[in-house]
C-alpha positions as CSV (number, residue, x, y, z in Angstrom):
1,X,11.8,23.3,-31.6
2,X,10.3,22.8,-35.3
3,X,11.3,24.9,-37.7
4,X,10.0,24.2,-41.2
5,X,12.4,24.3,-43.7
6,X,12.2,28.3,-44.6
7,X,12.8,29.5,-41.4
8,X,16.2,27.1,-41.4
9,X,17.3,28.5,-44.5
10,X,16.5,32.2,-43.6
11,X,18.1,31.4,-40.3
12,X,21.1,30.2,-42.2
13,X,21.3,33.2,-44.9
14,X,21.1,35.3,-42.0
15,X,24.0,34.2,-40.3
16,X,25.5,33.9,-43.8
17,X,25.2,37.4,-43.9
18,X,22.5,37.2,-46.6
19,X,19.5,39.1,-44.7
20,X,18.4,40.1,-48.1
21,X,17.6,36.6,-48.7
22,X,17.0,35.5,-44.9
23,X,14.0,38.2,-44.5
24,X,12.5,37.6,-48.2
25,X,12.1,33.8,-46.8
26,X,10.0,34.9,-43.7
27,X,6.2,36.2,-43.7
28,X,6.7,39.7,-42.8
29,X,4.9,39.7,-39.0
30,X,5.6,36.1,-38.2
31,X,7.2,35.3,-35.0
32,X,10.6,34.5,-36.6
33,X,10.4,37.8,-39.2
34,X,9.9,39.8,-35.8
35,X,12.5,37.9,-34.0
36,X,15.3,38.4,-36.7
37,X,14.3,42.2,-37.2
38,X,14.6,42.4,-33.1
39,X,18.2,40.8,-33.6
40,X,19.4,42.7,-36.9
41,X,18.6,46.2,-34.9
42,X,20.2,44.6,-31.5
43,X,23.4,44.4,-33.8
44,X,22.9,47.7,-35.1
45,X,22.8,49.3,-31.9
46,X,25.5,47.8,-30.3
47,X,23.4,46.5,-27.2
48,X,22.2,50.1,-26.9
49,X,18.2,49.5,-27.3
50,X,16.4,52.6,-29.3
51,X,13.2,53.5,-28.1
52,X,11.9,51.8,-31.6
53,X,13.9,48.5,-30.7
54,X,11.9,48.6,-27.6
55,X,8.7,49.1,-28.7
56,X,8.8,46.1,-31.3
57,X,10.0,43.7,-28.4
58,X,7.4,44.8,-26.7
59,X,5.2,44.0,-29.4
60,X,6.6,40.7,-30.3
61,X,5.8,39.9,-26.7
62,X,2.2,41.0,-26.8
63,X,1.7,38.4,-29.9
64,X,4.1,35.9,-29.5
65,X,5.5,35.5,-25.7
């Protein structure tokens, strides 16, 4: 995989705990802004997947997968 340098440092702020800083480095719809969104609410839900959760997986499939 070849990430360019903003999606490693957004990667790395998020894990950081910095998703302030992790999301403001990502194009909002890109494949990686959708994927950490899709993670960030996994986490929120505590592996219970909202109908909304759902929806934009199904979504980042559509453009992405």
């Amino acid at each position: 995989m070849n990430l360019s340098e903003n999606v490693k440092k957004a990667f790395e702020a998020y894990i950081e705990g910095d998703k302030k800083k992790a999301f403001d480095l990502l194009i909002p719809g890109s494949e990686y802004h959708y994927y950490l969104t899709i993670l960030d609410a996994l986490k929120a839900e505590k592996h219970k997947v909202s109908k909304k959760t759902d929806d934009l997986i199904k979504e980042y499939l559509n453009k992405f997968g």
